[in-house]
N, C-alpha and C positions, 0 to 999 in steps of 0.2 A: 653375593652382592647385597643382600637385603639387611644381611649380619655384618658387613666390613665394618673397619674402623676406617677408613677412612669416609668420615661422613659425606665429604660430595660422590661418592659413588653410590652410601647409602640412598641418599636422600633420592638422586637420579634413578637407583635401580625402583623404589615407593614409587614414583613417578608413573611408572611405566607398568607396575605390578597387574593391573589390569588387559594388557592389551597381553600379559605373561598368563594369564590364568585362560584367554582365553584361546589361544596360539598350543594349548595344554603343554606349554613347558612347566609350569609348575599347575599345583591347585588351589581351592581357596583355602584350604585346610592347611597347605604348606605355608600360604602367605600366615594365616591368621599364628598360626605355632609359632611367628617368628617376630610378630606385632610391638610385642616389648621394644626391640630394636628400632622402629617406629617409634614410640612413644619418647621414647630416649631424646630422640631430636628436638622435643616441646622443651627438655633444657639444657641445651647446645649454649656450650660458651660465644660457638661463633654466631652470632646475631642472624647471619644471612640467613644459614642451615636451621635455623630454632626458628624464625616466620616463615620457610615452607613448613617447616611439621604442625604449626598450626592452623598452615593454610590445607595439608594434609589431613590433618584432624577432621575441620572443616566438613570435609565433603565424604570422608571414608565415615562420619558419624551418622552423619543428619544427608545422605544422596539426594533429598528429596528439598533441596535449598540450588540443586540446578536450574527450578525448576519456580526460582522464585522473581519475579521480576526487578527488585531490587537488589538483588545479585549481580547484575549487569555488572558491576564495578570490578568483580571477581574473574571476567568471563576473559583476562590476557590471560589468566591460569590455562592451559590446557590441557594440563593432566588429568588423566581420567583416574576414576576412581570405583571400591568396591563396596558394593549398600553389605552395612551390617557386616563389616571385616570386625570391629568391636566396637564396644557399646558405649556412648558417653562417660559413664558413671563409673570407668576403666580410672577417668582423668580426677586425678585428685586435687586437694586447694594447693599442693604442694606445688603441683606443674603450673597452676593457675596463676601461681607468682612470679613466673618465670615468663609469662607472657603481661602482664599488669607493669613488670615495673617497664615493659616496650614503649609503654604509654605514655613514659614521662620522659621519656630520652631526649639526651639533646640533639640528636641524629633525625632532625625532620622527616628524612626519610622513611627510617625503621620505626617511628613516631606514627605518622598518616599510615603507613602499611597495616599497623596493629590496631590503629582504632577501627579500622575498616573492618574488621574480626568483631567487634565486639557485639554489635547489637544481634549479629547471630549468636553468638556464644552465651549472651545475655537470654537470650530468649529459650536457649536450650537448657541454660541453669548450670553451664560448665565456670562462668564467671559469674559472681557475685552482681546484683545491678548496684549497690551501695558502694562497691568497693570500684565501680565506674563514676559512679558519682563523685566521689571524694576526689578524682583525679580528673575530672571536668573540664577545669582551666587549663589543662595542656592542650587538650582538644581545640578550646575557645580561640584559645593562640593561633591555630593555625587558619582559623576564617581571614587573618591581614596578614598572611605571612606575605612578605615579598616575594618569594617565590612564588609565581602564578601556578606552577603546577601541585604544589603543596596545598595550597589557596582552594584551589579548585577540586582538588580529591576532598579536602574539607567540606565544601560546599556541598558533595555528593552524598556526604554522608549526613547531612544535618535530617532532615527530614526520617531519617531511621531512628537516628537518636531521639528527636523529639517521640516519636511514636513508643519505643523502649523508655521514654520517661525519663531519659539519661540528662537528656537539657532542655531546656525551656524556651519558649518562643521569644520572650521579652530579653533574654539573655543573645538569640540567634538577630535578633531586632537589631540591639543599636549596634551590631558589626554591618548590617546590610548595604552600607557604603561599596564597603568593601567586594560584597556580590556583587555591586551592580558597575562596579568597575572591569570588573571581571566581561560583561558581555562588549564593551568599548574595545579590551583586548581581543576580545573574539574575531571582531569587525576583523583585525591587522591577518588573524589569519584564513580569512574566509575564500584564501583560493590555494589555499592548501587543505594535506592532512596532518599539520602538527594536533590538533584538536578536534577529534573525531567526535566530539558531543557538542549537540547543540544548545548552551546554556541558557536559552530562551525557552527552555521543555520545561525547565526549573521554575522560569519566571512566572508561567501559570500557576504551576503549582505551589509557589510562597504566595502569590496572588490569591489563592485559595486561602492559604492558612494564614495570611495576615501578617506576614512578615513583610513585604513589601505592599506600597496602593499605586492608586492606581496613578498619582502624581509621579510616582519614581518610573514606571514604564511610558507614560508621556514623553517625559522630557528626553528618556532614551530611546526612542523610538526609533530614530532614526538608523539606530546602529543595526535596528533588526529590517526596516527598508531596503538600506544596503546589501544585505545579504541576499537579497531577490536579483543582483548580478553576479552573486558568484560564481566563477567556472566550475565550481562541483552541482553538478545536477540533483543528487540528491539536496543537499543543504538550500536550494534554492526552494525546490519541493517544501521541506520543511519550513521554511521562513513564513511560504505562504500559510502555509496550514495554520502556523499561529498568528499570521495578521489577521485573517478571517477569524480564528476562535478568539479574538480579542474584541474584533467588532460581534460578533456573536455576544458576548459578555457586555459590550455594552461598555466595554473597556475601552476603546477606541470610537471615536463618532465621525462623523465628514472631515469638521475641523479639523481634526486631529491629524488624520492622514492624509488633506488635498496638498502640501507642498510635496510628499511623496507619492502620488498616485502615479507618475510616468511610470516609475519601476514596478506599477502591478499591471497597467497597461502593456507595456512590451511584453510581458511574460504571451499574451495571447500570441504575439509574433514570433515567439522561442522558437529553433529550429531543433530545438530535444522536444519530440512528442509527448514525452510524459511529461512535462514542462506547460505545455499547453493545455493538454485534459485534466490537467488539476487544474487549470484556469476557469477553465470553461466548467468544469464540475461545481466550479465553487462561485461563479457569477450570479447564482440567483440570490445566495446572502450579499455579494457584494451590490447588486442592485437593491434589495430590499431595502438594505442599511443605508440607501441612499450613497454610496458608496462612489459608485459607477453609474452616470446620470445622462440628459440627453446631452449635455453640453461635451460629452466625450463620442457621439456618435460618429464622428468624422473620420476619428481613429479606427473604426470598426467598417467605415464606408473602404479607406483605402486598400485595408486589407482584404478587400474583392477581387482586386486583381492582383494579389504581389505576387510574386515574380514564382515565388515557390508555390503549387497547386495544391500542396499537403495543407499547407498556414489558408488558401484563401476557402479550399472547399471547408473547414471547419467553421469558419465565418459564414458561407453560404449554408450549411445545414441548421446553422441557428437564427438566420435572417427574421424566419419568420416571429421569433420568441423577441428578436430585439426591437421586433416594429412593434409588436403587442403592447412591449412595456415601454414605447416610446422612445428606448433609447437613438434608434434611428429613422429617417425619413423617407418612407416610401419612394416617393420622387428620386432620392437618391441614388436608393439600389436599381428603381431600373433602369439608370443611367447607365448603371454598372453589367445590364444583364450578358449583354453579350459574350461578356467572362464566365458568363456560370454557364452559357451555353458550351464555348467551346470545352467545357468540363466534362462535358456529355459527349464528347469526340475525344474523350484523353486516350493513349498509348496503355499509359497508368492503370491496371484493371481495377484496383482499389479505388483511383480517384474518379473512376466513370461509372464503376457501382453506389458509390456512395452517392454523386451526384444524379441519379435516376431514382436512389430513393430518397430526394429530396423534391424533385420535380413538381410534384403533387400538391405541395402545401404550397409550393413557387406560384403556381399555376392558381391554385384558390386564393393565394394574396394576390394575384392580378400583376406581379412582376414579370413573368413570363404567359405566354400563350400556347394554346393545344399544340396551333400551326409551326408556333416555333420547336417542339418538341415531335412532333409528327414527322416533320424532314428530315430528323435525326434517330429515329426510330432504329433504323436499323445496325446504327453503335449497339443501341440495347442488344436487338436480336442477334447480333452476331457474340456479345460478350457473354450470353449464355451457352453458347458451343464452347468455350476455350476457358471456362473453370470458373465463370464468372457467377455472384452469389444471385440466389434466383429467390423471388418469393411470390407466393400465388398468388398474394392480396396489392402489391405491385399492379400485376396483371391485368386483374377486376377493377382497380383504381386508373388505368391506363385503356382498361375498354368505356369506361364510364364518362371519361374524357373523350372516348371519339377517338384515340390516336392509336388504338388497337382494333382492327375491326374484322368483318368476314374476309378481308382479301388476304387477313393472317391465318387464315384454318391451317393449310399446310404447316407454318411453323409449329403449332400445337399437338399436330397429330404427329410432325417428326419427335418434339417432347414426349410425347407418350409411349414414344419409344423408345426413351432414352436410359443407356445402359446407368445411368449413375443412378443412384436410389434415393439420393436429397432432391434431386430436380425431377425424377420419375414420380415420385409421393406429391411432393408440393405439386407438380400440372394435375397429376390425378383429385387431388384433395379440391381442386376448383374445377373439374371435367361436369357436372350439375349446373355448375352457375356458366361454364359454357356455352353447353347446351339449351339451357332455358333463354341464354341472351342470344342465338343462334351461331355462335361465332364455329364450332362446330357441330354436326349432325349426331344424334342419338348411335345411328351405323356406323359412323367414326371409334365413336368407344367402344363401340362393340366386335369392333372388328381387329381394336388391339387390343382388349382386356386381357390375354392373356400373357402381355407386356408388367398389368399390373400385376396378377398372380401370380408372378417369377417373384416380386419383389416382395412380398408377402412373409412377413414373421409372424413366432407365434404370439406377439402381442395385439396379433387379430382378436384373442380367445381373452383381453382384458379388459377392462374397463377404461383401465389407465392407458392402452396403444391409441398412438395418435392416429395411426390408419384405421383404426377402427368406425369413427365417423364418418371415413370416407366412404368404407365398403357397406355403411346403413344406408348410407345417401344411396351409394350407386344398385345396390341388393333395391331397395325399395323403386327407383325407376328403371329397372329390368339391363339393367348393363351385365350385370352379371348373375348369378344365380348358387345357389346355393351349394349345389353340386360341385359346384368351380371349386369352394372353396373346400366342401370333403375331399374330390380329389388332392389339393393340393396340403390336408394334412395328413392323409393317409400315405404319401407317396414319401421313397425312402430319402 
């Protein structure tokens, strides 16, 4: 198959020669003996079959252009390929004309396919850059083709070219109309996948080099707004990302974006979690920049109680950052508190862990009180039996408040003997600061340590073992001893 003449079975069997080599139906040796065959298809009359052998070429020369980030435009190819099957320098100027004159076709298609080739082949020295030069203006053509998908593969490739020296910025300048028409069309299809690239990743980066200012992403701004409702979650994620790296740049100010702020707002109410935490991730440039201000705190007030616990606890775990920076009103939320309480009673183990470790900072804002967290204490202690996340500094923040006290010894000492080894460490790692607060007795730990010494790896004997602090602590006021812990390295 490698030798057929009929080329689409050729080209097909190339395709696949790898996943051949290594299946050991054939070796690299057989493929490479037969390469010419190969080579032959860089000048195939039939057009199709002669742009895979150079998209063949491609990666069987230079493997190490997988691996380049500007490659992407490459990556519908999915044929694999074999590093060092033969060597650039194989391809003479001969073959090199047989792909140059692809460049000038009137076949847009097989036109954009080949320039896409070049600034690799350029950089590898298989094509001439002069003789890419001289043939510039076909390229140029395709930045306003009416075809938006011509248009656009165009567009992808400008910024290679410019870098290869092939064309010039002032040259990629006055077509930029034409780009920036291109993210209007985007808008149309932003709740599909006819267009799987976000042409606003572009816009930074001509923003960077000067091809477009910052007047041409103003006045289209909106088109990338809109994208903050589209039913692809990814593409919304992204939108965000560059509204903010716009206002980061300084590119975007208040003005700029207050007729669109609703659609950054709702994002915090998204019911796709990843939707949300890139909201919330990226709120403290949106407040800095003035952005997100007090006048939107109301929006942040309602979502205390809405309906869904996942949208309002992410609200109540950040309450207290948003009173800090003013954007909301104390008064407000503990209007609201009652909601965060029954958070600390949820079903939800997630939304009742999270909302216990939010408690603390509740309680130092003075939106919540001990007493109101004391009554419900036992949601906590029960959510630690049944997988719930536990941490020791909770604990000690929770006896310091008063709403952990000595009538909780028992649950502690049941902790201490607890078969799982994340909640057995974490109680043992605070059994010192127990004891010295008297919540349990000195003969309490002593009477299970050997609860902890089951649990014991050898990252006792590290620097770097987290238990290791515990056993100085507890070695030093006589909980356990020394011996404990030779028995338990020496034992098989």
């Amino acid at each position: 198959m490698l030798i057929s003449e009929d080329e689409y079975i050729r080209r097909d069997a190339w395709l696949i020669v790898e996943d051949l080599i290594n299946k050991g139906i054939i070796s690299k040796e057989d493929a490479s003996s037969k390469k010419e065959y190969l080579i032959e298809l860089l000048r195939s009359e039939n057009v199709d079959i002669r742009k895979y052998g150079w998209y063949l070429l491609l990666f069987f020369a230079i493997p190490e252009i997988m691996h380049d980030d500007n490659a992407i435009m490459l990556s519908h190819l999915l044929f694999k390929r074999v590093p060092g099957l033969f060597a650039k320098e194989e391809i003479t100027d001969e073959y090199a004309l047989y792909l140059t004159e692809l460049l000038i076709s009137e076949n847009m298609n097989d036109r954009i396919s080949s320039w896409i080739l070049i600034p690799y082949l350029v950089k590898i020295k298989i094509i001439n850059r002069e003789e890419a030069i001289k043939k510039k203006e076909y390229f140029l053509e395709l930045l306003s083709s009416n075809n938006e998908g011509i248009r656009k593969g165009a567009w992808d490739l400008v910024l290679n070219l410019i870098e290869e020296g092939i064309v010039k910025e002032e040259e990629v300048i006055s077509n930029k109309d034409y780009f920036i028409e291109l993210l209007r069309k985007r808008n149309e299809y932003n709740n599909s996948n006819e267009w799987e690239n976000n042409e606003w990743e572009k816009v930074i980066q001509f923003l960077k080099k000067g091809i477009i200012d910052r007047d041409d992403v103003v006045r289209n701004i909106k088109y990338l707004f809109e994208l903050l409702k589209s039913g692809l979650t990814n593409l919304r994620r992204s939108a965000l990302e560059k509204v903010v790296e716009f206002i980061e740049m300084d590119v975007l100010n208040k003005n700029d974006v207050a007729d669109y702020k609703h659609h950054l707002l709702e994002l915090f109410g998204s019911l796709k979690v990843t939707v949300r935490s890139d909201a919330w991730k990226n709120i403290p440039s949106l407040i800095n920049k003035g952005i997100i201000d007090r006048g939107d705190g109301m929006y942040f007030i309602e979502l205390l109680n809405y309906d869904d616990p996942k949208i309002s606890i992410d609200v109540w775990k950040r309450v207290p950052y948003l009173i800090e920076k003013e954007i909301v009103n104390k008064e407000d939320v503990i209007k609201k508190r009652e909601y965060f309480l029954d958070l600390l009673t949820s079903a939800n183990i997630i939304i009742k862990d999270t909302a216990w470790n939010t408690v603390i900072e509740l309680i130092e804002k003075d939106i919540i009180t001990s007493q109101d967290v004391m009554i419900r204490k036992q949601y906590f202690i029960d959510s630690i039996f049944v997988g719930g996340l536990f941490e020791g500094q909770i604990f000690l923040k929770l006896i310091e408040k008063g709403i952990i006290n000595t009538e909780d010894s028992s649950l502690f000492i049941d902790l201490l003997r607890s078969g799982q080894s994340d909640i057995g460490m974490q109680i043992w790692s605070i059994v010192p600061e127990l004891i010295e607060r008297g919540i349990i007795r000195k003969k309490d730990a002593i009477d299970n340590k050997k609860y902890l010494i089951d649990m014991l790896k050898p990252s006792i004997l590290s620097n770097e073992g987290k238990e290791l602090n515990v056993v100085d602590k507890l070695l030093e006021m006589g909980v356990i001893k020394k011996e404990d812990l030779k028995d338990k390295i020496l034992e098989h």
